[in-house]
C-alpha positions as CSV (number, residue, x, y, z in Angstrom):
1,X,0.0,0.0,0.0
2,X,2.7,2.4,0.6
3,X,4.6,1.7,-2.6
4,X,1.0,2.5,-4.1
5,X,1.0,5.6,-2.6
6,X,4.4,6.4,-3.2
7,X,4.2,5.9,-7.0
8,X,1.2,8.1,-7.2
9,X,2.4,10.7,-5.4
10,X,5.4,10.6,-8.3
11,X,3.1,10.3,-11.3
12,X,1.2,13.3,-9.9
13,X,4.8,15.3,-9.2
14,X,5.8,14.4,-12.6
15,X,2.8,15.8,-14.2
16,X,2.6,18.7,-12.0
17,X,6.6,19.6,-13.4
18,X,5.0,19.2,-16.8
19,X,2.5,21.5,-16.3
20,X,4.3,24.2,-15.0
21,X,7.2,23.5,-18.1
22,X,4.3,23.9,-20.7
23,X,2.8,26.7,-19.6
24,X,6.3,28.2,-19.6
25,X,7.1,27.5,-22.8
26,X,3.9,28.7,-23.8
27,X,4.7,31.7,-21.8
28,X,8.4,32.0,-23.9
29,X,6.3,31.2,-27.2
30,X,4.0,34.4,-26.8
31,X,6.8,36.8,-26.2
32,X,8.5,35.8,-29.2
33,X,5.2,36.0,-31.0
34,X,5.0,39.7,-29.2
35,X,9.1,40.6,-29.9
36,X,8.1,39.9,-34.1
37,X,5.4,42.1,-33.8
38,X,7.2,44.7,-32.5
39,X,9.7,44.9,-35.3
40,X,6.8,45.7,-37.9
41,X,6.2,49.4,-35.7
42,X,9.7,50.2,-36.3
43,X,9.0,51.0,-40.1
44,X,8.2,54.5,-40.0
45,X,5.8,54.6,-42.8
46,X,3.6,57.1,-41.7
47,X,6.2,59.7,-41.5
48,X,7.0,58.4,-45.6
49,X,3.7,58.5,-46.8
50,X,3.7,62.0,-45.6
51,X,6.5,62.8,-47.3
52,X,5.5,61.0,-50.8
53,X,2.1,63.3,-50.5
54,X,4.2,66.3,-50.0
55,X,5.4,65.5,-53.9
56,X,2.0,66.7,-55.6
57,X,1.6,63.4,-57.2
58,X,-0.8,63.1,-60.5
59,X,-2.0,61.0,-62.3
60,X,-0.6,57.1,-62.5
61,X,1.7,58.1,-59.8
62,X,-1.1,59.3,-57.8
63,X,-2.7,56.0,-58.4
64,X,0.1,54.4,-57.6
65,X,0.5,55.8,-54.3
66,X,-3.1,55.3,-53.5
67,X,-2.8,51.8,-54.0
68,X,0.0,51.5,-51.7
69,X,-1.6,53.9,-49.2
70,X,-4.8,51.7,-49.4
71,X,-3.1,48.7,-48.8
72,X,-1.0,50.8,-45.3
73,X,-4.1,51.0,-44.2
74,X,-5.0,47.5,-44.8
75,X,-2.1,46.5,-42.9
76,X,-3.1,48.9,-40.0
77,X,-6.5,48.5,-39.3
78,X,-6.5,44.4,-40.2
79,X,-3.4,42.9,-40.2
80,X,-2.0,44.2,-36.8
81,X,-5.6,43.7,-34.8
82,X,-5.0,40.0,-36.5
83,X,-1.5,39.4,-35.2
84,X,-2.5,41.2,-31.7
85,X,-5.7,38.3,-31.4
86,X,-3.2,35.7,-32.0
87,X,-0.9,36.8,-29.1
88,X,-3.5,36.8,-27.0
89,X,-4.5,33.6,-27.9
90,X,-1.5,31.9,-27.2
91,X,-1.3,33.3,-23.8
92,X,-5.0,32.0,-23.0
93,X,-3.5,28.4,-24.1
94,X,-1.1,28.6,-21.6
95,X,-3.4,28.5,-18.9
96,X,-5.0,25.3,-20.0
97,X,-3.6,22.0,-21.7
98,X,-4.7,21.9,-24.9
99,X,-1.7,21.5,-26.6
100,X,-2.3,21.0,-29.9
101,X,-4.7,23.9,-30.0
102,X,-1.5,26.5,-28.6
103,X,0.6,25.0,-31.4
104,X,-1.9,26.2,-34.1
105,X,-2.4,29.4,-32.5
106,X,1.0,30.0,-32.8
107,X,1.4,29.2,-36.1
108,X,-1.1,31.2,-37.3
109,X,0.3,34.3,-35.4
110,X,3.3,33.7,-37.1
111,X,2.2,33.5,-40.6
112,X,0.5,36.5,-40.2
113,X,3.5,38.4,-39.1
114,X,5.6,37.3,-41.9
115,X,2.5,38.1,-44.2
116,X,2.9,41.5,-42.6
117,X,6.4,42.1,-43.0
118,X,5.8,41.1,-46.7
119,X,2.9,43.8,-47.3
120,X,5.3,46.1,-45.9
121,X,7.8,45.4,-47.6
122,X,6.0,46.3,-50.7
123,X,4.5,49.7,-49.7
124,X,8.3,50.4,-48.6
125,X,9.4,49.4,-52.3
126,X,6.8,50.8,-54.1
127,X,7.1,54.7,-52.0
128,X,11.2,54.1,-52.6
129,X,10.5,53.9,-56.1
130,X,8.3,57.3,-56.5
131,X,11.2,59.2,-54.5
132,X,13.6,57.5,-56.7
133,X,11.6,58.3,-59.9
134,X,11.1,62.0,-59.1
135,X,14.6,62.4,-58.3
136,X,15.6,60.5,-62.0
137,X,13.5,62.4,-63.7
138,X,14.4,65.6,-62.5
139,X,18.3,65.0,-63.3
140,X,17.3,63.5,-66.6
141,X,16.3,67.0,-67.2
142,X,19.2,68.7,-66.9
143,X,21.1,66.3,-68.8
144,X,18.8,66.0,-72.1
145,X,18.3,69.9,-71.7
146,X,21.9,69.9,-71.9
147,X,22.4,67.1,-74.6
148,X,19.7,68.5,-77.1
149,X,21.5,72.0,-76.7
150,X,24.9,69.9,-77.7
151,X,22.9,68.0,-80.7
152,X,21.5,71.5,-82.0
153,X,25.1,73.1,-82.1
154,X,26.5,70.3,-83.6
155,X,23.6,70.4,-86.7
156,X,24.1,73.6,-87.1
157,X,28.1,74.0,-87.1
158,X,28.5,70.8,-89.1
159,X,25.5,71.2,-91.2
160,X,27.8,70.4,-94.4
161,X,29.2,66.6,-93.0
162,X,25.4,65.7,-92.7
163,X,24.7,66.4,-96.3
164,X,21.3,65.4,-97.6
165,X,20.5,63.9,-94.2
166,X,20.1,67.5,-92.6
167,X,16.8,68.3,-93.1
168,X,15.9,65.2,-91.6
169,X,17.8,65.1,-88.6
170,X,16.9,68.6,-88.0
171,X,13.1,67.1,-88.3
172,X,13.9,64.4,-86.1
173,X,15.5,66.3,-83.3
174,X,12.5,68.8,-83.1
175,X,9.9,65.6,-82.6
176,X,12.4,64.8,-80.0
177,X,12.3,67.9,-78.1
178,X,8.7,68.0,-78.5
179,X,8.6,64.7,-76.2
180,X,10.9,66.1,-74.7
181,X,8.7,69.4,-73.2
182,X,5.5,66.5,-72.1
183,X,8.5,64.7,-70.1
184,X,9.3,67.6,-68.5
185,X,5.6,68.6,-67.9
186,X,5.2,65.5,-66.4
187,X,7.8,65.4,-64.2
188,X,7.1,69.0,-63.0
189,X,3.4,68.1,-62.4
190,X,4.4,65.5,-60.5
191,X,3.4,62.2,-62.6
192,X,7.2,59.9,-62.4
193,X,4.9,57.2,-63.8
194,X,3.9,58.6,-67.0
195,X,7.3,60.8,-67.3
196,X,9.1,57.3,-66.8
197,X,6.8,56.4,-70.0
198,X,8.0,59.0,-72.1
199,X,11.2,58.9,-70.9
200,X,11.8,55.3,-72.3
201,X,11.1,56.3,-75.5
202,X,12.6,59.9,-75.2
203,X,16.2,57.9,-74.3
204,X,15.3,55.3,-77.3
205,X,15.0,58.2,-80.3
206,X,17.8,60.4,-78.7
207,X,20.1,57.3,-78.7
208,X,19.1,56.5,-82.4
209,X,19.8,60.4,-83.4
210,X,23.2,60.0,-81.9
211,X,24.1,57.1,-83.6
212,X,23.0,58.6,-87.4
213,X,24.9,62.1,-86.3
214,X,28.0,59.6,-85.7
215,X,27.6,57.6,-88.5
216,X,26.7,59.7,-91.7
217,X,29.5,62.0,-91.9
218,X,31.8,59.4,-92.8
219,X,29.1,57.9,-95.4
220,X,28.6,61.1,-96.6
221,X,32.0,62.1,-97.0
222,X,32.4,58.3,-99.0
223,X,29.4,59.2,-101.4
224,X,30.5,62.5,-101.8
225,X,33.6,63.1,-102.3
226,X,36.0,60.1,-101.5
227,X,34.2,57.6,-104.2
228,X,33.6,60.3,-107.0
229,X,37.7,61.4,-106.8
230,X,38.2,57.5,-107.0
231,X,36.4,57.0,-110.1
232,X,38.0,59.7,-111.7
233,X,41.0,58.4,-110.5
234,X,40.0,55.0,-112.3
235,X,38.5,56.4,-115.1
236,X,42.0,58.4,-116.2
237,X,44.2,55.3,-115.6
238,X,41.9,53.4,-117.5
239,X,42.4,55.7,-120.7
240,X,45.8,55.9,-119.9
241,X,46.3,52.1,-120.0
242,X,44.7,52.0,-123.3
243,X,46.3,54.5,-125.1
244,X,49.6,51.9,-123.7
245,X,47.6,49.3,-125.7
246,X,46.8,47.7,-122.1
247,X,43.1,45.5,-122.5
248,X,41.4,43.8,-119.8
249,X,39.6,40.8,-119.9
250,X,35.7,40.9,-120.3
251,X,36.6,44.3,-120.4
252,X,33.5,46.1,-118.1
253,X,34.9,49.2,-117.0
254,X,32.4,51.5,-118.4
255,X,29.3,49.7,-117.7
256,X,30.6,49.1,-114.1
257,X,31.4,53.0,-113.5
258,X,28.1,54.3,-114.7
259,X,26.4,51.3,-112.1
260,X,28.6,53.3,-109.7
261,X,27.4,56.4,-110.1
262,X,23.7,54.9,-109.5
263,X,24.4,52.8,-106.8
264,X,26.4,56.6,-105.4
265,X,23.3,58.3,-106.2
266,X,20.6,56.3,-104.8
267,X,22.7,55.8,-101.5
268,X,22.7,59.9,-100.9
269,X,18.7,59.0,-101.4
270,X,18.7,56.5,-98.8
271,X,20.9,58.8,-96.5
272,X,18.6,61.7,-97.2
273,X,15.7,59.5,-96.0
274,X,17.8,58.5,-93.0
275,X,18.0,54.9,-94.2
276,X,21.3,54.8,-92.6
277,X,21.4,50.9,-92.3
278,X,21.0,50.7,-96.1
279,X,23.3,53.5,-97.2
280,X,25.8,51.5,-95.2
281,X,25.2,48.2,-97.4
282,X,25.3,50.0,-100.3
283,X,29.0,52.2,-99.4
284,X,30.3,48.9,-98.7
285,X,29.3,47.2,-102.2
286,X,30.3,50.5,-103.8
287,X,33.8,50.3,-102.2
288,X,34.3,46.6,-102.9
289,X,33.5,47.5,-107.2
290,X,35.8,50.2,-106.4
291,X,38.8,48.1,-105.1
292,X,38.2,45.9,-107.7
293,X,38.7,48.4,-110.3
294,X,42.1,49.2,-108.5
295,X,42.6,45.4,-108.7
296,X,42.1,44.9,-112.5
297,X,44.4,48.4,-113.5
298,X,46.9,47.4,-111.5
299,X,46.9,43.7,-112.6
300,X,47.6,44.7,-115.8
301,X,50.2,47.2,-115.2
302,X,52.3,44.6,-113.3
303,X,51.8,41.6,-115.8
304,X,53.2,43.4,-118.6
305,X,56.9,43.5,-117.6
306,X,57.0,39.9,-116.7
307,X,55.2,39.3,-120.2
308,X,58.1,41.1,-122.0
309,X,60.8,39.6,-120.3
310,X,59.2,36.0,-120.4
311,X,57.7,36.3,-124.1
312,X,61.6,36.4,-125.8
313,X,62.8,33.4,-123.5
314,X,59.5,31.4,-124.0
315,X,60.9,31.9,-127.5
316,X,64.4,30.6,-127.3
317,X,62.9,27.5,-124.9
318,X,60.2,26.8,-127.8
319,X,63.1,26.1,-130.0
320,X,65.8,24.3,-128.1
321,X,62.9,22.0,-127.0
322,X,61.9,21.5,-131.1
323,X,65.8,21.3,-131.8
324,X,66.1,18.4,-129.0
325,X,62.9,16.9,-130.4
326,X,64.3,17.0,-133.9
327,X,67.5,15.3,-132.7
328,X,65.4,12.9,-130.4
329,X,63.9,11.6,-133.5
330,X,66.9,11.4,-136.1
331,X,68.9,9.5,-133.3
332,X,65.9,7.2,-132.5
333,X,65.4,6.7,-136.7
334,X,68.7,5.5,-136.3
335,X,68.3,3.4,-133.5
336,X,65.3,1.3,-134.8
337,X,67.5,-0.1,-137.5
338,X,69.7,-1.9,-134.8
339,X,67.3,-2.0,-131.8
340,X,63.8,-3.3,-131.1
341,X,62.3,-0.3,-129.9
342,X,59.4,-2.0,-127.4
343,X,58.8,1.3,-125.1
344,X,56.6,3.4,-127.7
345,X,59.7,5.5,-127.4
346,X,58.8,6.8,-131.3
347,X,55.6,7.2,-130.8
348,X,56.7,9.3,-127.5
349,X,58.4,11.7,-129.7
350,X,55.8,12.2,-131.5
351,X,53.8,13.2,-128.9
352,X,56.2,15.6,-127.7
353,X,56.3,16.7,-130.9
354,X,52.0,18.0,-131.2
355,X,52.6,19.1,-127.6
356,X,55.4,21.9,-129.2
357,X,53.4,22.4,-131.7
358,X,50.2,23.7,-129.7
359,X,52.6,25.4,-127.4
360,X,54.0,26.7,-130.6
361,X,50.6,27.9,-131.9
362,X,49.8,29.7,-128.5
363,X,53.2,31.4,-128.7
364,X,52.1,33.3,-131.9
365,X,48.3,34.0,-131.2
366,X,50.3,36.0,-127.9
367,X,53.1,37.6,-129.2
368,X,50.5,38.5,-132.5
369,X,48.2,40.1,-129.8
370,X,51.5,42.3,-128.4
371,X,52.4,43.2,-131.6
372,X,48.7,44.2,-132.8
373,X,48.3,46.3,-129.1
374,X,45.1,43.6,-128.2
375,X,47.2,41.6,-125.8
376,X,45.6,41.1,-122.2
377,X,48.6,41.0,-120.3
378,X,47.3,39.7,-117.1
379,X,46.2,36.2,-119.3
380,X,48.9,36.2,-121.6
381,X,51.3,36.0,-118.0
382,X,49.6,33.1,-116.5
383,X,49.1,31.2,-119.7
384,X,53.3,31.9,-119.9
385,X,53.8,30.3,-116.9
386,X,51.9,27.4,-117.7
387,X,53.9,26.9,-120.7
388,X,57.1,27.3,-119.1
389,X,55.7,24.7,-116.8
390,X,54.8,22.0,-119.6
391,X,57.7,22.9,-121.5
392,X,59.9,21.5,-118.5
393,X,57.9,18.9,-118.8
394,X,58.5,18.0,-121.9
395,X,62.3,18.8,-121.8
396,X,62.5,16.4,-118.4
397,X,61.0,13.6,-120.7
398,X,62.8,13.7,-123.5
399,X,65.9,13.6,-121.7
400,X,64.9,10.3,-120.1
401,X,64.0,9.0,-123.2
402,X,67.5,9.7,-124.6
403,X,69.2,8.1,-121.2
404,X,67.2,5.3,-122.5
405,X,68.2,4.8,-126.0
406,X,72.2,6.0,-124.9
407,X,72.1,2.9,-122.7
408,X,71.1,0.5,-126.0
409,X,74.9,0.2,-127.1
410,X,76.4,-0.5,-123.4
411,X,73.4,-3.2,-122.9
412,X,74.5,-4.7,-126.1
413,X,78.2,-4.3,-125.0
414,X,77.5,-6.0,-122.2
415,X,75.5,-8.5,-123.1
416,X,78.3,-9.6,-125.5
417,X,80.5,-9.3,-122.8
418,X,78.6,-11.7,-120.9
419,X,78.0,-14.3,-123.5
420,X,81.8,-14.5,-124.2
421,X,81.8,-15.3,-120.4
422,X,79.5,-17.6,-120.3
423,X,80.8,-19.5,-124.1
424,X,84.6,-20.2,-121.4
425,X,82.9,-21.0,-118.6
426,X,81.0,-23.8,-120.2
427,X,84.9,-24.7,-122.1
428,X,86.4,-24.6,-118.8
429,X,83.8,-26.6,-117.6
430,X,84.2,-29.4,-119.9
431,X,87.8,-29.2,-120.0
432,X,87.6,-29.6,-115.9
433,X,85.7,-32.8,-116.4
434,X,87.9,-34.5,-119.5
435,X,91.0,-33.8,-117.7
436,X,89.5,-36.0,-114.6
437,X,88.9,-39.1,-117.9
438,X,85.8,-40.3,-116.3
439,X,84.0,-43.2,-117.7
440,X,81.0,-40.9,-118.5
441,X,78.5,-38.4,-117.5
442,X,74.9,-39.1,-116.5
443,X,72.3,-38.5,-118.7
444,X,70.5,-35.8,-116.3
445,X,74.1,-33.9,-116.2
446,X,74.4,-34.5,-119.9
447,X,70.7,-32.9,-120.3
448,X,71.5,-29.8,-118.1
449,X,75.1,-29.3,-120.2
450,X,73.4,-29.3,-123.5
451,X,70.4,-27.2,-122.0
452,X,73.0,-24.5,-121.1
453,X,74.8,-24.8,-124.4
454,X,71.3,-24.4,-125.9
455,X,70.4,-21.3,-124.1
456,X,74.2,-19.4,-125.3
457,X,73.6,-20.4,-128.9
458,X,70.2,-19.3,-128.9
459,X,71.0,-16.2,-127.2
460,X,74.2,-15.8,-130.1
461,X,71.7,-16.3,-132.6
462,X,69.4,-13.0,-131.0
463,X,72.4,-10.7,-130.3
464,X,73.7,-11.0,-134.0
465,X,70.3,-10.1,-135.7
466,X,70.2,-7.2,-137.6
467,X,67.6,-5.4,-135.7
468,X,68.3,-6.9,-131.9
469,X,65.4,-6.5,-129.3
470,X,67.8,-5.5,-126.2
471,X,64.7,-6.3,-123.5
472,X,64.8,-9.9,-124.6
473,X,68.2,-10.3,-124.4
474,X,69.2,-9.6,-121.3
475,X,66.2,-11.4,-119.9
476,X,67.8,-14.5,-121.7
477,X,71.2,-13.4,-119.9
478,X,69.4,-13.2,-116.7
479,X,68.0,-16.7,-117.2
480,X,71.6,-18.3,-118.1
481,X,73.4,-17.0,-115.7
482,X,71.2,-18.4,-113.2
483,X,71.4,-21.6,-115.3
484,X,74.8,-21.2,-115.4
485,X,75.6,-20.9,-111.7
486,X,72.9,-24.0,-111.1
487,X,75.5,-26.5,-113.7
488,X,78.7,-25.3,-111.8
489,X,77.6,-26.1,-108.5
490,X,76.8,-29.3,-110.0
491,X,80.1,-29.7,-112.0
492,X,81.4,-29.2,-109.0
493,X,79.6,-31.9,-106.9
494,X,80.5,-34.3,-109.9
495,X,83.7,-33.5,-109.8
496,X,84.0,-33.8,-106.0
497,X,81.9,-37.3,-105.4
498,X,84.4,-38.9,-108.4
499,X,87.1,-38.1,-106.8
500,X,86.6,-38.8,-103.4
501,X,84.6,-42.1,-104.6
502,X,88.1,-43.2,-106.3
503,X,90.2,-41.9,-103.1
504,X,87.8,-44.1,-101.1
505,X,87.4,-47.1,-103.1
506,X,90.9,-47.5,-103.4
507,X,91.8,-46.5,-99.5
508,X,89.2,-49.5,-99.1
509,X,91.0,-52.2,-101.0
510,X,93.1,-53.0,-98.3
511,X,90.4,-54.4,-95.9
512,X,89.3,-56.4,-98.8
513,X,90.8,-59.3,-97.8
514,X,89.6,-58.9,-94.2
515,X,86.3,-57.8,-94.4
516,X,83.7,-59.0,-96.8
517,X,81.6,-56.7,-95.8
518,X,83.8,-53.9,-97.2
519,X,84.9,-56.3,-100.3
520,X,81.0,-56.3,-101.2
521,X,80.9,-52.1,-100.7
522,X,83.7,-52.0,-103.1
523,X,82.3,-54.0,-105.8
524,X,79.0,-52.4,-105.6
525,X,80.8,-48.3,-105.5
526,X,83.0,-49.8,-108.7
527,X,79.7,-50.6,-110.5
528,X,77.8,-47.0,-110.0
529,X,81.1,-45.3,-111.3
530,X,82.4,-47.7,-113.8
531,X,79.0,-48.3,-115.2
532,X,76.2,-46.1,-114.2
533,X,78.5,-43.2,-113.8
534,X,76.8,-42.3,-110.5
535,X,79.3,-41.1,-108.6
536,X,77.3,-39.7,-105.9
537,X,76.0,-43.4,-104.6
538,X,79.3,-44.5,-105.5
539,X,80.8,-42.3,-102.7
540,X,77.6,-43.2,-100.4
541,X,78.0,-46.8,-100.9
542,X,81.9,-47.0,-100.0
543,X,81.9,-44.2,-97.6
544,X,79.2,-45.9,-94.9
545,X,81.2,-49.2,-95.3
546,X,84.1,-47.8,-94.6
547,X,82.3,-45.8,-91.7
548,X,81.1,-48.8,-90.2
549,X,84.4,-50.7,-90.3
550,X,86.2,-47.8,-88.5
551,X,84.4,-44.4,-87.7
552,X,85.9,-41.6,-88.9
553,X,88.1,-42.7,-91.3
554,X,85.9,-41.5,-94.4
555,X,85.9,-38.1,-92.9
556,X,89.6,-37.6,-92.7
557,X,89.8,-39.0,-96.2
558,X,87.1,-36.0,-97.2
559,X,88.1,-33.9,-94.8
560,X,92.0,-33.6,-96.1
561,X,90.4,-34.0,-99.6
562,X,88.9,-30.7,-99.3
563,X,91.9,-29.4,-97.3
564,X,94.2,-30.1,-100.4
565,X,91.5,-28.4,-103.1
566,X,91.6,-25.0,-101.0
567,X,95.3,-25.0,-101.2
568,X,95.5,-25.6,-104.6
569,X,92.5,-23.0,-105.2
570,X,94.9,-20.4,-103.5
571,X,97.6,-21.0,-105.2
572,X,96.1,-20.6,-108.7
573,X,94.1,-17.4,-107.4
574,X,97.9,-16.0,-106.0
575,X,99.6,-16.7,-109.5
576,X,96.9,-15.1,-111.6
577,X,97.1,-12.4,-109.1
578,X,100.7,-12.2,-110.3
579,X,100.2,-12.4,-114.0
């Protein structure tokens, strides 16, 4: 019972504390509620709006400050009784336990504060902006009363740089000062909303005078003066070119100056109207035809010189090239009588010789034109340099084709050369193998001998033709050489297996006796050389049964073989040497 008790008295303590802390905090909640409010009365709007109805407003600015002074009083008479109610409110909660009902309360207090401070916010901005308008506008005076002075002085002490644009400018500066008198009526009777009106499009037409003022003096002075001493210009080097028998191509000039004069004329129109943006397009195309003008004289006047100089040396190239030609063709005339010609090489030079010819034919029709004062010089220079071009061309070629007919005689010369060579070798060859008085020669050896001996006769036959084709020839040198080398490493092989086959068979004989084996080997090695002539098996047969009897001793027999033929080689290389 008295824990009961105990634990009661607790529960109630606790709630008791929680009481009192609520209403506390409830207490804490409504002063902060109260401390917000107070910050709104420390906007001194009343003492503003006094001062914004000391600036005679009219018309939209009068409206304007109505509005905001309607919605002051909105904020006075509603918004502040509303806030006040909430306070209130939230102090009543306190003394109860509603909770949930203090919470809203509060909430609601505060949004209406901040909705508040919002609304006056507004009023604040919008009363800045009619001081801040007045006080524009009234400095905006002075500076356009100064500007327009500035403008006027400068149209009437420059009246000449406008040219035909004067009248108009002088039009469109009075409309401007008309506006300019309702802005300052407006801003003097105390309407910065309506001034601010006009003075957007016051600022707008003033800004657009300026730039014309700054622009057509220059176009003016282009259209008037500067283009017109051009064209003269022009127009008396062009006649002076002429009478120096200088012609242009597609020759325009007087069609394009009289365009000139129209496009000149119908620009100080434009400018006159104040069509500045067009007059602009059209001094720009005008100078362009201009330049171009320049261009064409003075292409002309610097072509001739090069013309003059390159028209006498195009001359002298014309005819060393047709000299060379000429020679090019005697020489290959000459040639085809001893020589297959299979590179179209006369039919090259021919070719060469139509491409002289219509450099030739162009050479005339220019110099002609020089000589009957009808030359365009600028043309006549870079068709030159075209023909110096294909004149090196053709100069380059025929020089290869000559390198190429020189080197007929030394390819014959050599290939005569070469089949003397190759009519010893195949004597020294045979000599090589009589002097070793074999029993014979295989028939596959025999075939490749007489297929080499073949090849030189055939190739004798070709080289002593009357008319010899030289790309034939030394293809069939090619082919025996390579033939050539293939029989002496076989000569040689044949010479070597005999040899060694004999040394072998006859270092065998003395284990005849002994060893049938070896006996049998030598009879069978005898038969491929005496018989078959094949002294390769020969050597293979008596060489592994000699092998077998004793290793090594065939290779000391082939080895010292081999041995002795290098010392005999050196020797004979050391005494040709010496010969």
């Amino acid at each position: 019972m008295l824990t009961l008790l105990i634990g009661i008295i607790v529960v109630v303590g606790a709630c008791y504390l929680g009481f009192v802390f609520y209403q506390r905090r409830t207490i804490k909640m409504a002063t902060n509620v109260y401390e917000n409010k107070r910050d709104l009365n420390k906007i001194p709007l009343d003492d503003e709006f006094a001062l914004a109805k000391k600036l005679n407003l009219t018309g939209e600015s009068q409206k304007k400050y109505d509005q905001l002074y309607n919605k002051y009083q909105h904020y006075k008479n509603q918004l502040l009784p509303s806030i006040d109610e909430g306070i209130s409110a939230v102090k009543e909660d306190g003394k109860g336990i509603n909770f949930i009902k203090t919470k809203n309360d509060w909430q609601h207090a505060n949004q209406a504060i901040e909705t508040a401070n919002s609304e006056l916010k507004e009023i604040q901005a919008g009363l800045a902006q009619l001081y801040d308008l007045n006080k524009q506008h009234h400095l905006a005076l002075e500076e356009l009363e100064k500007k327009y002075k500035r403008l006027r002085e400068e149209l009437l002490n420059k009246n000449k740089s406008f040219g035909p644009s004067i009248d108009a400018l002088e039009k469109k500066l009075a409309d401007i000062e008309g506006t300019f008198d309702e802005f300052t009526q407006l801003t003097k009777s105390g309407d910065p909303n309506s001034a601010e009106e006009v003075l957007t499009d016051l600022n707008s037409a003033t800004s657009e005078l300026e730039s014309y003022m700054a622009r057509i003096p220059k176009l003016n002075a282009s259209l008037s003066t500067e283009f017109n001493a051009q064209i003269s210009e022009i127009q008396a080097g062009y006649k002076q070119l002429k009478a120096k028998h200088y012609n242009f191509p597609n020759d325009q000039f007087a069609q394009t100056i009289s365009s000139l004069h129209d496009q000149i004329k119908g620009s100080l129109k434009q400018l006159e109207n104040l069509q500045i943006d067009v007059a602009a397009k059209t001094v720009e195309d005008v100078a362009n035809s201009i330049d171009k003008l320049y261009d064409a004289l003075d292409l002309e006047l610097q072509s001739r010189s090069p013309v003059e100089k390159n028209t006498k040396v195009i001359g002298d190239y014309i005819a060393h090239v047709r000299r060379q030609n000429s020679d090019l063709a005697l020489q290959l005339e000459n040639l085809n009588k001893s020589y297959v010609l299979n590179h179209q090489e006369i039919e090259n030079n021919h070719q060469y010789d139509q491409q002289i010819a219509t450099i030739e034919k162009q050479y005339a029709d220019q110099t002609k034109a020089i000589q009957e004062g009808t030359a365009v010089f600028s043309s006549i220079n870079h068709a030159q340099q075209k023909m110096m071009k294909d004149l090196g061309q053709i100069e380059s070629l025929q020089k290869d084709l000559f390198q190429s007919t020189v080197q007929l005689h030394q390819r014959e010369k050599e290939a005569r050369s070469s089949l003397a060579k190759f009519d010893l070798e195949m004597r020294n060859k045979k000599r090589r193998i009589d002097n070793r008085n074999l029993p014979g020669l295989a028939d596959d050896y025999q075939d490749a001998f007489a297929s080499v001996v073949r090849e030189i006769n055939h190739l004798d036959d070709a080289i002593n033709q009357p008319q010899i084709d030289m790309d034939d020839i030394s293809k069939q040198v090619i082919i025996i050489q390579s033939d050539m080398d293939t029989l002496d490493d076989r000569t040689n092989k044949l010479i070597d297996d005999a040899t060694l086959a004999e040394q072998t068979i006859q270092y065998a004989n003395r284990f005849v006796g002994s060893n049938p084996e070896i006996a049998a080997a030598s009879k069978q090695a005898q038969r491929y050389f005496d018989q078959k002539y094949d002294y390769e098996k020969s050597l293979a047969t008596i060489s592994a049964a000699l092998e077998k009897q004793s290793a090594g001793l065939f290779t000391k027999i082939r080895d010292d073989y081999f041995a002795s033929k290098k010392r005999h080689r050196a020797k004979d290389s050391k005494n040709e040497a010496e010969r």
